[in-house]
Structure formats: structure tokens, C-alpha cells
C-alpha positions as CSV (number, residue, x, y, z in Angstrom):
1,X,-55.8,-64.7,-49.8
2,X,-55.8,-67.0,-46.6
3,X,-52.5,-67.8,-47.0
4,X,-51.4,-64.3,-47.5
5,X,-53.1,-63.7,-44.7
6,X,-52.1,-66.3,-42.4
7,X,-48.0,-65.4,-43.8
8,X,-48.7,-61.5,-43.0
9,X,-49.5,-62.4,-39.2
10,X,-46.4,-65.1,-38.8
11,X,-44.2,-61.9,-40.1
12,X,-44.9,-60.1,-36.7
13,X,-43.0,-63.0,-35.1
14,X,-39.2,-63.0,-34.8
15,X,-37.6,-64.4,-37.5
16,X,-36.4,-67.7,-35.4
17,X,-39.8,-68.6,-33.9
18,X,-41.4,-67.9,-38.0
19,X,-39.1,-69.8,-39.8
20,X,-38.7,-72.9,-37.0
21,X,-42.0,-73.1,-35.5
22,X,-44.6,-71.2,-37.6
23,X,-44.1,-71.9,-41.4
24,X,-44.0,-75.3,-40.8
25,X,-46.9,-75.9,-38.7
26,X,-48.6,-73.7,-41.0
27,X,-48.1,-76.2,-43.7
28,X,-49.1,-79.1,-41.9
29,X,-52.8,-76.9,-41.3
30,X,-52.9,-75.9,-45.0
31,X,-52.2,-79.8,-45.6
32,X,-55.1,-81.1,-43.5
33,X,-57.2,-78.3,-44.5
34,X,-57.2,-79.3,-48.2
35,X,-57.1,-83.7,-47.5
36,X,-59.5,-83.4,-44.4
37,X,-62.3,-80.6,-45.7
38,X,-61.6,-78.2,-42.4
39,X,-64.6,-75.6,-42.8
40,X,-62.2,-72.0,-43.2
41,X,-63.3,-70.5,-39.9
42,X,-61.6,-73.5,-38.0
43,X,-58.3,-73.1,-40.0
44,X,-58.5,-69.5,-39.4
45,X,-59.0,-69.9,-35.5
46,X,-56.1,-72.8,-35.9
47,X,-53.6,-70.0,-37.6
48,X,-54.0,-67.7,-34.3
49,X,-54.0,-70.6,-31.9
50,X,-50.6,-71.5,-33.6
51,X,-49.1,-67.9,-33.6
52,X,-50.0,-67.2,-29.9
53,X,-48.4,-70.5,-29.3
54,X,-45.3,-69.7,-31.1
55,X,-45.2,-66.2,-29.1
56,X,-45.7,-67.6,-25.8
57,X,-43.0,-69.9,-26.5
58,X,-40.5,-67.2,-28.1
59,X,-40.8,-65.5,-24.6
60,X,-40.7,-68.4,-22.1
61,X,-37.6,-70.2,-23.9
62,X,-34.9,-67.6,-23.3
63,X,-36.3,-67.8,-19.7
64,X,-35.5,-71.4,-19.3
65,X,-32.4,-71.2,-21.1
66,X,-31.0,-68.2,-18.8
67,X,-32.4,-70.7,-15.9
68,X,-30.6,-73.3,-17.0
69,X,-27.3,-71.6,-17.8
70,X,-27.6,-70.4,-14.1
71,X,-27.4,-73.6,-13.3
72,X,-24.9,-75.1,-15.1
73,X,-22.9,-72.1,-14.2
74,X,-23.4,-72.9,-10.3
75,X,-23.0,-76.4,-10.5
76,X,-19.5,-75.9,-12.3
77,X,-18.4,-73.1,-9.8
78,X,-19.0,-75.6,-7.1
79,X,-16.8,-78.4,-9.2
80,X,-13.9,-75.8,-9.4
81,X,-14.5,-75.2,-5.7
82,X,-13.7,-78.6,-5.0
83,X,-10.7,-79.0,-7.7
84,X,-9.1,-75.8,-6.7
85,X,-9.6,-75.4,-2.5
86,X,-6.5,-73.7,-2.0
87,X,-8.1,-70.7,-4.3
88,X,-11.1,-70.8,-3.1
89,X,-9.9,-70.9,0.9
90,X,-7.5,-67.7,0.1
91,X,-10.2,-65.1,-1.5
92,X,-13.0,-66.3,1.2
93,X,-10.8,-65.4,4.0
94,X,-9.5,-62.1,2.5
95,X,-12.9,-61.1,2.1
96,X,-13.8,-62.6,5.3
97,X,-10.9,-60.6,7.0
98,X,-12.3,-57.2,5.1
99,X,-15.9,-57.5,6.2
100,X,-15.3,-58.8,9.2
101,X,-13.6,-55.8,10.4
102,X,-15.9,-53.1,8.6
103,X,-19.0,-54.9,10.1
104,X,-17.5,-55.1,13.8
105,X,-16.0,-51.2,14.0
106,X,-19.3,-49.6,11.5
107,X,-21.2,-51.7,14.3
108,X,-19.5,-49.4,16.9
109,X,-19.4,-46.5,14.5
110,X,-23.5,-47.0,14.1
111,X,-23.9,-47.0,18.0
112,X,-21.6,-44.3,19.4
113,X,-22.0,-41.8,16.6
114,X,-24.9,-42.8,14.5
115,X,-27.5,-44.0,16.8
116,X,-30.0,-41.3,17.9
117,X,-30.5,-41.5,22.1
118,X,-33.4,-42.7,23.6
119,X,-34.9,-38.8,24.0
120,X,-37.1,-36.6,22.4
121,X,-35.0,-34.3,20.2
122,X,-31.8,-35.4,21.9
123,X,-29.3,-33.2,20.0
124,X,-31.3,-30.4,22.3
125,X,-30.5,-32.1,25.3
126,X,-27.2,-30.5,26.8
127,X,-24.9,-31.3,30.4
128,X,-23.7,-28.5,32.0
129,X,-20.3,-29.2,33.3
130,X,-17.3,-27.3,35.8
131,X,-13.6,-26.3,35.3
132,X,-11.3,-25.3,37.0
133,X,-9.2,-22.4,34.8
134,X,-6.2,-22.6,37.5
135,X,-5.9,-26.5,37.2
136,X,-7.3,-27.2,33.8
137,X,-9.7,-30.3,35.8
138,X,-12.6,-30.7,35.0
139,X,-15.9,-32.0,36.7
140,X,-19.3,-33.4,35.7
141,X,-20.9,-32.4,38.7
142,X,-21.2,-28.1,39.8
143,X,-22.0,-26.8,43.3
144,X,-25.6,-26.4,44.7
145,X,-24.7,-22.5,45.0
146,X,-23.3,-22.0,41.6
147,X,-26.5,-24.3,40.1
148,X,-29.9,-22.6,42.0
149,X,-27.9,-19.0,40.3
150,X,-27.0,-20.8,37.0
151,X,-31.0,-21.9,36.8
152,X,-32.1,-18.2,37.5
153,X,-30.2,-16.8,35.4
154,X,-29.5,-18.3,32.1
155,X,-31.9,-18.0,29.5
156,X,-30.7,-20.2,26.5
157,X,-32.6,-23.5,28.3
158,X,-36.2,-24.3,28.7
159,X,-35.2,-25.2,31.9
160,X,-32.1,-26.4,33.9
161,X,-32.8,-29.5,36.2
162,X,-30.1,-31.5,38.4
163,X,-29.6,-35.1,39.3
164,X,-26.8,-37.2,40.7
165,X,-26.4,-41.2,41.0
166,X,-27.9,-43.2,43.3
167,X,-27.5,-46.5,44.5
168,X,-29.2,-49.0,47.5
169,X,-30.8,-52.2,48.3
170,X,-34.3,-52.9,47.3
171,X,-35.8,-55.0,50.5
172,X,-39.2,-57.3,50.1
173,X,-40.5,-60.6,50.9
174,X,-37.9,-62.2,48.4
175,X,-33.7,-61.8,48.9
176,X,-32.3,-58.2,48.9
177,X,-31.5,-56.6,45.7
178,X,-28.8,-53.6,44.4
179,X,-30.9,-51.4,42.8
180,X,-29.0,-48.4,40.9
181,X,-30.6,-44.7,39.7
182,X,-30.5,-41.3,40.6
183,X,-32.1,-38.9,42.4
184,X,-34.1,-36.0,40.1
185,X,-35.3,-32.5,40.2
186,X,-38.8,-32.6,38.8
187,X,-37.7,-30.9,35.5
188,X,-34.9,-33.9,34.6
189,X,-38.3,-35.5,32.6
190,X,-39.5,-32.4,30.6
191,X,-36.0,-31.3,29.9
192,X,-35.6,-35.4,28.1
193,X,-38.9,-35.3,26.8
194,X,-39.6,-38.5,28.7
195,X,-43.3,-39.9,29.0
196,X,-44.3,-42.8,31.7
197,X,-45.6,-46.0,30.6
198,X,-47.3,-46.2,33.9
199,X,-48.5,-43.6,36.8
200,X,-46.7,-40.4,36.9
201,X,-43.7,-38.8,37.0
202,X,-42.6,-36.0,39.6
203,X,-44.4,-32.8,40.7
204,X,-43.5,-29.7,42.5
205,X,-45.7,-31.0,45.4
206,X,-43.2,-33.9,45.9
207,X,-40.4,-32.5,46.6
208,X,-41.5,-29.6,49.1
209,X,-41.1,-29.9,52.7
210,X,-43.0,-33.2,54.0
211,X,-44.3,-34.3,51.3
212,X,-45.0,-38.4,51.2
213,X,-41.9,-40.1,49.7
214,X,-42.5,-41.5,46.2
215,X,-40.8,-42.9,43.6
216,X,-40.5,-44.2,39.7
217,X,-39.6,-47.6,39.0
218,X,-38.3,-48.7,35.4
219,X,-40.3,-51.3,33.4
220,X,-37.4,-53.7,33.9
221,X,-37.5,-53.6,37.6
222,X,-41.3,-53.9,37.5
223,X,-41.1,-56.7,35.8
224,X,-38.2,-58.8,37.4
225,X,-38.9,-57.6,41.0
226,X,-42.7,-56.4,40.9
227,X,-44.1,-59.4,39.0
228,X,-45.3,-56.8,36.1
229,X,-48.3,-56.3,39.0
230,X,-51.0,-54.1,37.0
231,X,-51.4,-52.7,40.4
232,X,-48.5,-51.1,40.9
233,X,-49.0,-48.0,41.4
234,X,-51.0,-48.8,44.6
235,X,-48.1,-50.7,45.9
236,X,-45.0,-49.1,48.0
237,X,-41.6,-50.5,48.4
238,X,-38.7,-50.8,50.3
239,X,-35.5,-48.7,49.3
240,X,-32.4,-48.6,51.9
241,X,-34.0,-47.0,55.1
242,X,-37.1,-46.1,53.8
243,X,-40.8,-46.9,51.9
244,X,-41.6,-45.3,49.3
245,X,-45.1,-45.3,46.8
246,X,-44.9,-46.1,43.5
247,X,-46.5,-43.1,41.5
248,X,-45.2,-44.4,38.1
249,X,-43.1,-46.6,35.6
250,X,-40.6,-45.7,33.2
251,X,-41.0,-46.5,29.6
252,X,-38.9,-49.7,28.2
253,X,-35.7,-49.1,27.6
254,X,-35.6,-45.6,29.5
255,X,-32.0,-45.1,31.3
256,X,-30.4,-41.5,33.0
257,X,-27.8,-41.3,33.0
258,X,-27.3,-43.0,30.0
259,X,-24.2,-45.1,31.4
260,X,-25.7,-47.2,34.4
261,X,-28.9,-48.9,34.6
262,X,-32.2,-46.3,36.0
263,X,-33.9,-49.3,38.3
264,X,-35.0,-46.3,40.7
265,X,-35.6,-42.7,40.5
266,X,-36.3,-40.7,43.8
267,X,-37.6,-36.8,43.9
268,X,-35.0,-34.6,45.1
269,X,-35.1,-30.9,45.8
270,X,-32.9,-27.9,45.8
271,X,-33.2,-24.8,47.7
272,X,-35.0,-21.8,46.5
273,X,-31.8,-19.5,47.1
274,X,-28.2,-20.4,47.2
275,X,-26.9,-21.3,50.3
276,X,-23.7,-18.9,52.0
277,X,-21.6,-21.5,51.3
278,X,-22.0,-22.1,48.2
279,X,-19.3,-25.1,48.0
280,X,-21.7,-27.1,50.3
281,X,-23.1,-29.7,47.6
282,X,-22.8,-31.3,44.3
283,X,-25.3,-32.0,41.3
284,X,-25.0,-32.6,37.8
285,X,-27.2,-30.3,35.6
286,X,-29.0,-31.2,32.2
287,X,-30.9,-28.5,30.2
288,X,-32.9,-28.6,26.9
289,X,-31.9,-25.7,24.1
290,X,-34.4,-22.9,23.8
291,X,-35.8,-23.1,20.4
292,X,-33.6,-21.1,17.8
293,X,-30.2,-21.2,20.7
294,X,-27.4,-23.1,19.7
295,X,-25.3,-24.9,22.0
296,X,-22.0,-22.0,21.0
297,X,-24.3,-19.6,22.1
298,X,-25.6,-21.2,25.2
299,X,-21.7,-21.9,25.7
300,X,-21.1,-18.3,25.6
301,X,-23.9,-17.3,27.7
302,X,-22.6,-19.8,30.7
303,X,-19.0,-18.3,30.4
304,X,-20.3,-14.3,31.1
305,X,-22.1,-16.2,33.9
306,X,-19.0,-17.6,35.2
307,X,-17.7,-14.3,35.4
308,X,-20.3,-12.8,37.0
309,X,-19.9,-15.1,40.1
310,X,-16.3,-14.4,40.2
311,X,-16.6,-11.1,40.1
312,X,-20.1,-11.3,42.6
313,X,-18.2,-14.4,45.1
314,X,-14.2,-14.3,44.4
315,X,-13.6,-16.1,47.5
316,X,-15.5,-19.1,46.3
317,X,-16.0,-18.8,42.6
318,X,-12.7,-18.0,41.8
319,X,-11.2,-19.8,38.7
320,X,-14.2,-21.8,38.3
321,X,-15.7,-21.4,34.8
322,X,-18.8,-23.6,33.7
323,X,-19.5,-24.4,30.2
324,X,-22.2,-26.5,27.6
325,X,-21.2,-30.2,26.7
326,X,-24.0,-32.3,24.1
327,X,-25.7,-35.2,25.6
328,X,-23.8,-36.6,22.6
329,X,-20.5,-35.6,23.2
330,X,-20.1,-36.0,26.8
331,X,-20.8,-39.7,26.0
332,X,-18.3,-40.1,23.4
333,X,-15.3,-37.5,24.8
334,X,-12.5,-38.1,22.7
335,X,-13.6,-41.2,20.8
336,X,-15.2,-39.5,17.8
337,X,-12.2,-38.7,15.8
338,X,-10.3,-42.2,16.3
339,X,-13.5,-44.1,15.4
340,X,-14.1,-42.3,12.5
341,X,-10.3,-42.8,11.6
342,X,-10.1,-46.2,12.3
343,X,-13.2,-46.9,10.2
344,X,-11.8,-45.5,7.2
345,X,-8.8,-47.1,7.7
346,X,-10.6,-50.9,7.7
347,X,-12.4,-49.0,4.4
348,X,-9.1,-49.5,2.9
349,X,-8.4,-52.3,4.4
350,X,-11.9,-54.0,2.3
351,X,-10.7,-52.2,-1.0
352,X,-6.7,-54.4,-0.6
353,X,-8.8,-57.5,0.1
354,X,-11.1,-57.0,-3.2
355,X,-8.3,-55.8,-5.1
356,X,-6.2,-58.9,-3.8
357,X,-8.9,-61.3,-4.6
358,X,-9.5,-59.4,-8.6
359,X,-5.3,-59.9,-8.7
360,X,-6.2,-64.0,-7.9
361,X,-9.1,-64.2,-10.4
362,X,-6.9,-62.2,-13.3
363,X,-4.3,-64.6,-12.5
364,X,-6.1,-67.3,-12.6
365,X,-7.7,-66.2,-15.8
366,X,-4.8,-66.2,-17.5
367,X,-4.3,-70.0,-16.8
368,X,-7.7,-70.4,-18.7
369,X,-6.7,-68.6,-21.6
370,X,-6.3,-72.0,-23.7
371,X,-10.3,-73.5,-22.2
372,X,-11.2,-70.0,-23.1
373,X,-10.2,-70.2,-26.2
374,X,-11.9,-73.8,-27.3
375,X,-15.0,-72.3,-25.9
376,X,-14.6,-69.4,-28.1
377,X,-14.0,-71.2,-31.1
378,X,-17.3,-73.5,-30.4
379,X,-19.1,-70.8,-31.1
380,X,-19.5,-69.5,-27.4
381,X,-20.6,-65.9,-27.1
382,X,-18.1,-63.4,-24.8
383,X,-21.7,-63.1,-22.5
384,X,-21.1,-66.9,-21.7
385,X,-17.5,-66.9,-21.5
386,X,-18.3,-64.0,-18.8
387,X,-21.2,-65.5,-16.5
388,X,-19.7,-68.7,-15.5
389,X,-17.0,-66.4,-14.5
390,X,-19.6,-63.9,-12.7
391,X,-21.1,-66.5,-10.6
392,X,-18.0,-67.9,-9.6
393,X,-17.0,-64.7,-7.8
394,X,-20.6,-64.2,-6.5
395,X,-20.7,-67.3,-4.3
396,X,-17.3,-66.8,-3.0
397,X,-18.3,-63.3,-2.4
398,X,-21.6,-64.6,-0.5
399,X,-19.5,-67.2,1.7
400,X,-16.2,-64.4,2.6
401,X,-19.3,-62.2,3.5
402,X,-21.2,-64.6,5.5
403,X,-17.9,-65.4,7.3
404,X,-16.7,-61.5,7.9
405,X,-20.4,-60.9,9.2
């Protein structure tokens, strides 16, 4: 009955661990059991000692086979790296080639058209820009005039705000420095969303008549030229002519416009009405979308303006149109189709390597057909004809990528 029992559990086990490992420690226990007088309870607890053994070992051996077969498999890949260079060179640098050129332009790609801008909500953000329907030129920057009537009148933006560049020397008890930045209508930070790390940005009560001069410095400028002084904002500096007080720092990284460095930013104002002559300055303007407008409809809206001043001031507003550009877009103009063209072109590029480099390991193949064969008539199993293979083409796969990267 013990036996029976005892030959009813080994039956759970796979038929390899029962008939190699179980049945015959089994007999040895059943031998000692009936030469050594071993009490029935101890041979029992031996039997289920033995068949968790045989279990554990039934699960840990393919593991350390499959280990070990890695192994071999790598080593031997490395030996045919060494007999056949030649081989090896020509699919790493066709794959190097392939990646290579799919990392660089996707790394382009990823920046230009992928990266979202350093604003709150940027796809909002939109430049409002000038052309001239006689001459087809166009500007980035619109008249004072056209811009304090463009602000009172349009209704697709939360607000419209103007800037332009600026640049001048930053003076202190150390050697003079080019500062660059721009000059900003208080809106510019609520229409980017833009929060200071430090301080404040601009009010209404800094850019009215006599009001002390002020200005925002960015976080790299207050740390390589303002020793990162916690006390900043109680500090003032000198900018060209002038002194201005610090009222607050920019947050890391924080740069309009987007294509030169922000070191300084100094309150500007325009007038409440537009002057007579309304060709007697120049701003660029930046708006955020109302919620629910799109940037066709804001396009549209700026175009019946346009018309409206021609109609209102033909002497001066004639043939100038205005219309909507994307934060987005105005940074990269005509660039968005080539990019996207050239990075499907290296796609293809990647797919001839790999296909180049599966023609090399066919062919190459095919000059194994006769090891292939021995192996197969060993007794090898397709699955290990296949892995040494498989590993082969990973590490030169790993090393053409590490190279194209």
C-alpha cells in the first residue's frame, strides 16, 4: 500500500525526472527501509523529501541548460567574429551607416517638430505677422499704428502683447558684458503662460509715465553675473545708459524670442491710441487663442481687419494685409516638409542596410549547409541549429547600433 502510494505521487512528475531520478531513489529508501528497520513515518517524510527534490530539480535544470547554451552560443559567435572579420566589419558598418543616420535626422525631427516649447499650452501661442499684397514681402514686425488698433479690435486672442529685440552692455564692478533680450508689453508673460522663479514680472504701473525703471533678469544671468545672490531682488543694475531694479528672475531655461538668448527683459509701453502717423514704429506682436478659436479663424478675423484699415487709412494702410503664423511654424518656415521627407527617406535607407545584412547572413548560410547538416544528424534539434544563429546577429546588431548611435 506504501509503495502504491509512494508510485501514485512519483506519477505527478514528468516522465524524465520519474524514471531517472525518482524510481531509483525510491528503491534505494524501500532497500534501507527493510535492512535498516526505518520506523514508516520517516520513509514516508523521505518519499516527499525526494519528490520535492526531484521537482525542484526538473524546474532549475532546463534553466541552467538554456544558461549555458547562451553561453556557448556567445562564446562561438565571438570565435566566428574573429575567423571571419571581413563579415563581421561589413554588416556592423551597414547597420552602423542605417542608424547612424535615422538617430542624427529623428534627433532633428524630435526637436523641430516634435518637441513641445518651453510655454504653457504653446500650440495657443500665435505671432502676428505683415505683408505687403503689392510686393508679396513679408515682415515679422507691424507698425505701432496698425498694432494699438489690431489690440482693440480683434477678438479671437486673450490678449495681444508686443515686444522687439534688444541688445546692450551690462556694466558692474567686474568687465563689461553683451547682454541680449527684448523689450515687453506687460501682457508678453500672460499671453506665454510664463511664471517667475524669483520677484515679479511686469505691471501696468511700470510702464506708465515715470515710473522707476525695472527689469527681469533670467536665471542664467543671475547666476553667472549676479553670483545667484538670494538678494536680488533688492539689487539694481547697470544696462547701457541706465540703472535699473531687479523686480524678478525668469525661470531656467525661459528664452523670448525663442531664437536668441533672454539675459534681460525691460518694460516697454505703447500708446493708448494710434499715433497720425501710423508708419512711425515697429513691434512684433504675440497673442494667445481664445478658448474654442482656431488659428484659421483668427487668420480670417485679422484679414477683414486689414481691410478695414485700408479702407479707414488708404494712404498708409494700403496693400498691407496682416495675418496669424503658430509659435510653431514661424520657427520652422519651410523646413517641416523636407524634414519629414528626408526622414523617411533614411527609413529606407535602415530597411536596404537590414535587408543587405539578412542577404550576407543567407549567404553565408548557405556555406554552412554541410556543419548544418552534421549537427542535424547528431541529433541537434532545429531550435539549436537556430539560436547560435540568433545570437550571432544580435551582437552584431548591438555593436552596428552602438556605432550608428
Amino acid at each position: 500500500m506504501r509503495k502504491s502510494w509512494a508510485h501514485r505521487l512519483g506519477a505527478l512528475l514528468p516522465d524524465a525526472a520519474r524514471h531517472e531520478l525518482f524510481l531509483p531513489a525510491l528503491a534505494d529508501l524501500d532497500h534501507d527501509r527493510v535492512h535498516r528497520s526505518i520506523s514508516a513515518w520517516r520513509h514516508g517524510l523521505a518519499v516527499i523529501g525526494l519528490y520535492f527534490d526531484c521537482l525542484r530539480l526538473q524546474v532549475q535544470a532546463p534553466r541552467r541548460d538554456l544558461a549555458a547554451m547562451f553561453v556557448r552560443d556567445v562564446r562561438q559567435s565571438f570565435r566566428i567574429f574573429r575567423r571571419e572579420p571581413g563579415f563581421a566589419a561589413a554588416a556592423i558598418v551597414m547597420l552602423a551607416l542605417g542608424i547612424g543616420a535615422n538617430t542624427a535626422l529623428f534627433a532633428v525631427v524630435e526637436a523641430a517638430l516634435l518637441r513641445p516649447l518651453p510655454f504653457a499650452a504653446s500650440d495657443e501661442v500665435v505671432l502676428i505677422k505683415h505683408r505687403d499684397t503689392g510686393t508679396g514681402l513679408t515682415k515679422s514686425d507691424i507698425a505701432i499704428g496698425d498694432f494699438v488698433d489690431l489690440a482693440a479690435r480683434q477678438q479671437s486672442f486673450t490678449a495681444l502683447a508686443g515686444y522687439y529685440p534688444y541688445q546692450g552692455v551690462l556694466s558692474g564692478d567686474e568687465e563689461p558684458v553683451r547682454v541680449y533680450g527684448a523689450l515687453m508689453t506687460p501682457a508678453v508673460f500672460t499671453v506665454l503662460g510664463a511664471q517667475p522663479a524669483m520677484g515679479r514680472f511686469f505691471t501696468a504701473e511700470d510702464v506708465r509715465e515715470g515710473a522707476p525703471r525695472v527689469v527681469v533678469v533670467s536665471s542664467e544671468l543671475w547666476r553667472t553675473q549676479l553670483g545667484s545672490d538670494p538678494a536680488v531682488l533688492s539689487r539694481s543694475i547697470q544696462v547701457g545708459r541706465d540703472r535699473y531694479a531687479v523686480v524678478g528672475v525668469t525661470a531656467p531655461g525661459f528664452r523670448f524670442p525663442t531664437t536668441t538668448p533672454t539675459d534681460v527683459i525691460l518694460p516697454t509701453r505703447v500708446p493708448p491710441a494710434a499715433p497720425a502717423n501710423r508708419r512711425s514704429g515697429w513691434m512684433y506682436a504675440v497673442g494667445r487663442l481664445n478658448p474654442g478659436v482656431t488659428i484659421d479663424r483668427a487668420a480670417a478675423e485679422f484679414s477683414a481687419l486689414s481691410q478695414q484699415f485700408e479702407r479707414e487709412f488708404l494712404t498708409q494702410n494700403q496693400g498691407s494685409q496682416y495675418y496669424t503664423e503658430s509659435l510653431r511654424d514661424s520657427l520652422v518656415g519651410d523646413t517641416r516638409r523636407p524634414l519629414i521627407m528626408l526622414l523617411a527617406a533614411v527609413g529606407f535607407v535602415l530597411l536596404i542596410a537590414c535587408a543587405n545584412v539578412g542577404n550576407l547572413l543567407l549567404a553565408r548560410s548557405l556555406g554552412r549547409q554541410q556543419e548544418l547538416a552534421m549537427r542535424l544528424g547528431r541529433g541537434a534539434s532545429r531550435t539549436r541549429l537556430i539560436a547560435p544563429m540568433l545570437t550571432e546577429a544580435r551582437g552584431r546588431s548591438r555593436v552596428g547600433g552602438a556605432a550608428g548611435v
